[in-house]
C-alpha positions as CSV (number, residue, x, y, z in Angstrom):
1,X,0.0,-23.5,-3.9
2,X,3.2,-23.7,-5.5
3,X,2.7,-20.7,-8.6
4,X,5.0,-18.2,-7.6
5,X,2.4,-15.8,-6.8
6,X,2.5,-12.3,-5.2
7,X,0.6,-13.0,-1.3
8,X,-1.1,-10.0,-0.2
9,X,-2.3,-9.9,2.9
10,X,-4.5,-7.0,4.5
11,X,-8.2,-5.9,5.5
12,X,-10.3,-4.9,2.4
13,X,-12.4,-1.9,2.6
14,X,-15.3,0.0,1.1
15,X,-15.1,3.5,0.5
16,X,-17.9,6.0,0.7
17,X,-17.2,8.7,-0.5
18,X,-18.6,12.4,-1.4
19,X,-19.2,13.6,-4.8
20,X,-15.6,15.9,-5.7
21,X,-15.8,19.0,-3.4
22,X,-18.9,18.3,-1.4
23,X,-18.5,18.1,2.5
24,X,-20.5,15.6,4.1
25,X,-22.6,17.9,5.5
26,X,-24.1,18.7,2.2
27,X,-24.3,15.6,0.4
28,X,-27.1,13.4,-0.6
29,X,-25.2,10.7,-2.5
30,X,-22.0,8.8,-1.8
31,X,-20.1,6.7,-4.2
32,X,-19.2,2.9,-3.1
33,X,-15.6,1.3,-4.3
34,X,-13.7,-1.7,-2.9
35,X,-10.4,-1.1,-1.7
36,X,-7.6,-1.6,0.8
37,X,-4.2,-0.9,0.8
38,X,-2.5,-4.3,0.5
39,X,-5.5,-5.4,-2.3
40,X,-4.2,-2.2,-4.2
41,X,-0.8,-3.3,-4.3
42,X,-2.0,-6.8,-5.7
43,X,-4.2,-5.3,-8.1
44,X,-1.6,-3.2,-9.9
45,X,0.7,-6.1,-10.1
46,X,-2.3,-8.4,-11.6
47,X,-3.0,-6.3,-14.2
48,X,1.0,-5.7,-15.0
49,X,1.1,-9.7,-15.2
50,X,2.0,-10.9,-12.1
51,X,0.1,-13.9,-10.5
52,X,-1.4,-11.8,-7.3
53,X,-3.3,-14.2,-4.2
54,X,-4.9,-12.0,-1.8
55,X,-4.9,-13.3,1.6
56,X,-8.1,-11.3,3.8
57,X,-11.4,-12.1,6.0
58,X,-14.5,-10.9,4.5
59,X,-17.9,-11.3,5.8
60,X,-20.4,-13.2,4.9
61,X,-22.8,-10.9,3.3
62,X,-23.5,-8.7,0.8
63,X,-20.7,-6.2,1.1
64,X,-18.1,-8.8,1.6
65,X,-19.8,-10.7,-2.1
66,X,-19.1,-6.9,-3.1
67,X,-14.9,-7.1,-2.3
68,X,-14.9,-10.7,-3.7
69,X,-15.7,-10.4,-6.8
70,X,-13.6,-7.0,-6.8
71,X,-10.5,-9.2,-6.5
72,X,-12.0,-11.8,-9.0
73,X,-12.6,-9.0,-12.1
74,X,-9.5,-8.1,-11.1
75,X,-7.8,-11.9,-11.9
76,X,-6.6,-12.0,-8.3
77,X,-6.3,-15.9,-6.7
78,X,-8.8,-15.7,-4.2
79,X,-7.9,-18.9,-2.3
80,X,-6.5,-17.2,0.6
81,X,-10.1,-15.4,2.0
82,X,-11.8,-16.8,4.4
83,X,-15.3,-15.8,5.0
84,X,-17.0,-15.5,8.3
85,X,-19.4,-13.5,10.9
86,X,-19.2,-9.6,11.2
87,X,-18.9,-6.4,9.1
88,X,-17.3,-4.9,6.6
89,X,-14.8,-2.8,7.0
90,X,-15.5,1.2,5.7
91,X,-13.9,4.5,4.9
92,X,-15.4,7.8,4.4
93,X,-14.1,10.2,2.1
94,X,-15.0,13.7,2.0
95,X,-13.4,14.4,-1.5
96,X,-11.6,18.1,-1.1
97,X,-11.3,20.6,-4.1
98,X,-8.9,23.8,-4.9
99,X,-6.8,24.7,-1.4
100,X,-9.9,22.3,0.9
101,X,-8.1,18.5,1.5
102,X,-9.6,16.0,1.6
103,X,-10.7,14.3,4.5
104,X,-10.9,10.4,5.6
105,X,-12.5,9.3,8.4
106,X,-12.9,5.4,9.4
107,X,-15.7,3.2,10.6
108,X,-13.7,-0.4,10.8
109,X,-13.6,-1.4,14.4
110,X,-14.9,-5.2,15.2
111,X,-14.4,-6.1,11.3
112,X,-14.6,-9.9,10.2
113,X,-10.7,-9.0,9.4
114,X,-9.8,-7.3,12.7
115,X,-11.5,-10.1,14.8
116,X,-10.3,-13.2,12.9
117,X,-8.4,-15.1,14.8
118,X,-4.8,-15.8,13.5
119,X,-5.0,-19.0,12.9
120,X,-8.4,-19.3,10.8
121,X,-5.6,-18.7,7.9
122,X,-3.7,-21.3,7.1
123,X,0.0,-19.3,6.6
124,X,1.9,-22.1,5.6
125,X,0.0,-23.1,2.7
126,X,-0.3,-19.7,1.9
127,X,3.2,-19.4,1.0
128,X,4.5,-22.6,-0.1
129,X,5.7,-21.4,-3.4
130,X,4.8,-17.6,-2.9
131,X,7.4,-15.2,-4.9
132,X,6.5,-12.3,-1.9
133,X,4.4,-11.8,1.1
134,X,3.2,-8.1,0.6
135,X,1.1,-6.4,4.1
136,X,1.7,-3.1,5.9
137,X,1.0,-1.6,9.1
138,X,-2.3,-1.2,8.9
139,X,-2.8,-4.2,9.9
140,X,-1.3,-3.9,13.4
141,X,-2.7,-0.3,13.9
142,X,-6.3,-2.3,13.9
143,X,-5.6,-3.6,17.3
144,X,-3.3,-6.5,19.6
145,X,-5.4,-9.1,17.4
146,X,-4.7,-7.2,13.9
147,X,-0.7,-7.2,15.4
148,X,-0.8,-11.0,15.9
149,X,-2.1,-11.2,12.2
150,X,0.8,-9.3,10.8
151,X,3.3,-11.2,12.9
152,X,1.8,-14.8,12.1
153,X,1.7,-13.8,8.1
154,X,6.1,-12.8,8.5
155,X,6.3,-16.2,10.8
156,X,5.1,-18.2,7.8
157,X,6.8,-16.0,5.3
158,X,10.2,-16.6,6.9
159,X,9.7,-20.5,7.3
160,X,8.9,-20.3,3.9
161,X,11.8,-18.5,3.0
162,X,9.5,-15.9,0.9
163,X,11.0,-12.3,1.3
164,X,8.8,-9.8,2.5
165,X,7.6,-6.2,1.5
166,X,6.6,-4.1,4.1
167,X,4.8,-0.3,4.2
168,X,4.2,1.2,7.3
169,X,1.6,2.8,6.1
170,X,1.4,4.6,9.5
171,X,-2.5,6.1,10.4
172,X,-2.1,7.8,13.7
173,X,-5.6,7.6,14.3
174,X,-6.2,3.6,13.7
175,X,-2.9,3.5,16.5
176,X,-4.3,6.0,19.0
177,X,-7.8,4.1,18.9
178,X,-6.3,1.6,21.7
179,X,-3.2,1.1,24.3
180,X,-1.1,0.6,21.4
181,X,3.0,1.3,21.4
182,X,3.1,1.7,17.6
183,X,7.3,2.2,18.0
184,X,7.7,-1.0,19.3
185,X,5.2,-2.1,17.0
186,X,7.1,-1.3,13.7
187,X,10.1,-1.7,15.2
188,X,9.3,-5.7,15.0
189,X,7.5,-5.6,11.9
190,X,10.2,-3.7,9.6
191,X,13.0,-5.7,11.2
192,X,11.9,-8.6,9.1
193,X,11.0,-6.8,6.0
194,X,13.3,-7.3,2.8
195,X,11.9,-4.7,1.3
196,X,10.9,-1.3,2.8
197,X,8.4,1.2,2.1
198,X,9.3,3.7,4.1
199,X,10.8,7.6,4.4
200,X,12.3,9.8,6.7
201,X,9.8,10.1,8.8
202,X,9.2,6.6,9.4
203,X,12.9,6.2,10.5
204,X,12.7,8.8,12.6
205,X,10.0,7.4,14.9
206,X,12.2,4.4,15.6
207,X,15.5,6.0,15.9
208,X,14.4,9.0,17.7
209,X,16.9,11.0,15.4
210,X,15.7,13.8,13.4
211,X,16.0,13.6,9.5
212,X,15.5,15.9,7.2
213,X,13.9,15.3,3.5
214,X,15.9,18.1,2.5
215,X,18.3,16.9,-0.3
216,X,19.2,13.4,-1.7
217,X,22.4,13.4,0.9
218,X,19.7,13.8,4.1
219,X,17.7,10.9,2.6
220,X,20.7,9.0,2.4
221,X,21.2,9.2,5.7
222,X,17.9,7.9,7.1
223,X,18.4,5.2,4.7
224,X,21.6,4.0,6.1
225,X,20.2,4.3,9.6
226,X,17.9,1.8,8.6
227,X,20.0,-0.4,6.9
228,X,21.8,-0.1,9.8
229,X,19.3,-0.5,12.1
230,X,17.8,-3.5,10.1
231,X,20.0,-6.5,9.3
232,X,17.7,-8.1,6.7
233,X,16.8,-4.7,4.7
234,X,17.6,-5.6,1.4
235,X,15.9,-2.1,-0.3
236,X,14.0,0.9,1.0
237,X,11.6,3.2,-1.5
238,X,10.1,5.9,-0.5
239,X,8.5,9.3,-2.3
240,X,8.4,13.2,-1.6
241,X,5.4,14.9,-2.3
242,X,5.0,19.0,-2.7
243,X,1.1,19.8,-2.3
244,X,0.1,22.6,-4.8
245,X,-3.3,22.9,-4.5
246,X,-5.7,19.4,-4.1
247,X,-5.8,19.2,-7.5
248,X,-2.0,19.8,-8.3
249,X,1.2,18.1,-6.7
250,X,4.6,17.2,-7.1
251,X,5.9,13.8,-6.8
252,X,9.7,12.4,-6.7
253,X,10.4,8.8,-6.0
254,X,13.7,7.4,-4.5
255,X,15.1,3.8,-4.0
256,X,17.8,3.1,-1.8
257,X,19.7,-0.3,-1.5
258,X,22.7,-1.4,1.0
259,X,25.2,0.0,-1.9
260,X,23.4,2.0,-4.4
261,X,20.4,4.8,-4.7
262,X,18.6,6.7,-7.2
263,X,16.2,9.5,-6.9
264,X,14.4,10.9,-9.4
265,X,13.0,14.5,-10.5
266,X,10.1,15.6,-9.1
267,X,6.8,15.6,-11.7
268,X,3.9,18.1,-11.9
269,X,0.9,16.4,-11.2
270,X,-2.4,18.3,-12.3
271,X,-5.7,17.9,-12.5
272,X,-5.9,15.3,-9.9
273,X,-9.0,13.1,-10.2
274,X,-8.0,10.9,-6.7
275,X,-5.5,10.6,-4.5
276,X,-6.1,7.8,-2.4
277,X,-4.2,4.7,-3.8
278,X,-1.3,6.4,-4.9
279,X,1.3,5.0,-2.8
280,X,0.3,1.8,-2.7
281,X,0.3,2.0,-6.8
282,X,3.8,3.4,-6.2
283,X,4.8,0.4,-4.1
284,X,3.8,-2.3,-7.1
285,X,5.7,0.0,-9.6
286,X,8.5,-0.5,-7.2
287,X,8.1,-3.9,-6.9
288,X,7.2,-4.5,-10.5
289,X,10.3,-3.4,-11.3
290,X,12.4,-5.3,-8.7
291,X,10.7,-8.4,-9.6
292,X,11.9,-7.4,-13.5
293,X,15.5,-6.8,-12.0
294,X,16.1,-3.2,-12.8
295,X,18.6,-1.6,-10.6
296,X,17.2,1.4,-8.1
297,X,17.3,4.1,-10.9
298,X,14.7,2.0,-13.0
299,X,12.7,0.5,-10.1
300,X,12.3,4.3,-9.3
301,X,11.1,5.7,-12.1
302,X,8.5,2.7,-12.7
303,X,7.2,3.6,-9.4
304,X,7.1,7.1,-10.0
305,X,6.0,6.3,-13.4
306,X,2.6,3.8,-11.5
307,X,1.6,6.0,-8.6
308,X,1.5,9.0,-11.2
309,X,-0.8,7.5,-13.3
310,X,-3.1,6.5,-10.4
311,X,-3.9,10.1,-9.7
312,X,-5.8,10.1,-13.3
313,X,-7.8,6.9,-12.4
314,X,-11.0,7.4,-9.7
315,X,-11.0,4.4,-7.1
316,X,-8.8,2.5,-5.1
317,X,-7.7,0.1,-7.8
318,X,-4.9,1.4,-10.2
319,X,-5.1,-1.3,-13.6
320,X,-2.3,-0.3,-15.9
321,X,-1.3,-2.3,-18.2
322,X,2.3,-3.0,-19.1
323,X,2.0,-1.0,-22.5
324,X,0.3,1.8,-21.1
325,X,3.4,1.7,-18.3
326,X,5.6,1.6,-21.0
327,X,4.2,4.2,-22.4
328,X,4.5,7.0,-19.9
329,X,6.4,10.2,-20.5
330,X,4.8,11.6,-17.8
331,X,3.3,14.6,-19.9
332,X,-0.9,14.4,-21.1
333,X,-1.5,13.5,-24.6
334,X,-3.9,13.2,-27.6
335,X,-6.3,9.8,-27.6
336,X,-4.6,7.2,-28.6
337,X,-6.3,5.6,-31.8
């Protein structure tokens, strides 16, 4: 499969969720999307251009038809999913409103994805001519097998010599679901990542230091403890966000390489129509714009620029297109005629 493509590899999901400010417990009707964080990432960077191969286990049934030909409408290479016995993975989202959150809660244990073993995908073919291996820690939250996936997909990246993006992506609640050590964990995982979604926070759990978020001089910090920490980091991204109210944030982005950094302004997000998504359409913004070349002030803003425009699109999926990217002032308009 020598193309160049983007590999993204990760479980696929389907999201239930309620209709905007309804709790569960007064609902009659649920809306069904596809999604997934690592199929989010390849999505965005499909419809910017970029030849995308998702790499998943789906089962053989009507829900996992449901994600395929999600990925397919989408123009995503669809080589790399292998069908089999089992379910599909789900999420339930109670859509907040006003000064309410949000709320997700998951139904994904014994997945077609979380009990496939390893080597049911074949890595090496995967990413003979792959420009990146994109995956997070989702994966290895799922369970011992779902850590063995991650690990054998950065095996086959490295023999490949095809860099690798990582996000954490840390969900405390996937990770406290079994014996896990999710330190340790992500301590292996980001030690072989060239490229590093990651914060504070997320540096702080493997250093045991405190870091603040404070100030672009505290952020530099955490982000030379991970270089530090981390001998092939090439580039660490990462956001801030300032919850208003569920249906107004602030957002700043910030990139961070070995000898340079850039963070931006923060923007007012309003009138949120969905949340969920956002990150992972900041992280192909990110690396849209490292796979363009622009140094860490542009590869910020375009990934400021992508997750902001997610929060106006409903669903998983963000589809910009590069004119519409280009496009962004990050202020509402007239319609465009």
């Amino acid at each position: 499969m020598t193309d160049g493509a983007i590999v993204c590899f990760g479980e696929m999901l389907l999201r239930l969720a309620t209709p905007a400010g309804r709790p569960f417990a007064d609902t009659q009707t649920l809306e069904v999307v596809v999604g997934g964080a690592e199929a989010n990432v390849g999505v965005a960077l499909s419809a910017l251009g970029w030849p995308c191969r998702m790499a998943t286990a789906l089962p053989d049934n009507p829900l996992g038809d449901r994600a395929l030909s999600a990925l397919l409408a989408s123009g995503i290479d669809t080589r790399g999913v292998v069908r089999g016995p089992g379910r599909m993975g789900l999420y339930m989202l109670e859509t907040g409103a006003s000064l309410r959150a949000s709320r997700v809660t998951y139904d994904r244990a014994g997945s077609t994805f979380a009990t496939i073993a390893p080597d049911r995908f074949d890595f090496d073919t995967l990413m003979d001519g792959a420009r990146l291996l994109h995956l997070s820690g989702i994966t290895a939250a799922l369970g011992p097998n779902g850590l063995a996936l991650a690990q054998a997909a950065m095996a086959a990246a490295r023999r490949a010599g095809v860099p690798i993006s990582f996000d954490p992506n840390y969900r405390e609640t996937l990770w406290n679901a079994w014996d896990s050590d999710p330190r340790a964990a992500m301590h292996g995982l980001m030690a072989e990542a060239d490229i590093l979604f990651a914060g504070h926070r997320d540096v702080a759990l493997l250093t045991g230091r405190a870091f603040s978020g404070d100030g672009p001089e505290r952020r530099r910090e955490a982000a030379e403890a991970a270089f530090a920490l981390f001998p092939r980091l090439r580039l660490m991204a990462s956001t801030a966000r300032q919850t208003v109210s569920q249906s107004h944030h602030r957002l700043a982005a910030r990139v961070d390489t070995r000898d340079a950094c850039h963070q931006t302004q923060a923007l007012d997000i309003t009138d949120i129509v969905d949340r969920i998504g956002t990150g992972d359409a900041f992280a192909a913004g990110v690396l849209h714009g490292w796979l363009l070349g622009q140094d860490t002030g542009g590869m910020a803003q375009t990934g400021l620029a992508l997750g902001a425009l997610k929060h106006a699109i409903p669903g998983d999926f963000c589809r910009i297109s590069p004119a519409e990217l280009a496009a962004f002032t990050g202020q509402g308009g007239d319609v465009s005629r």
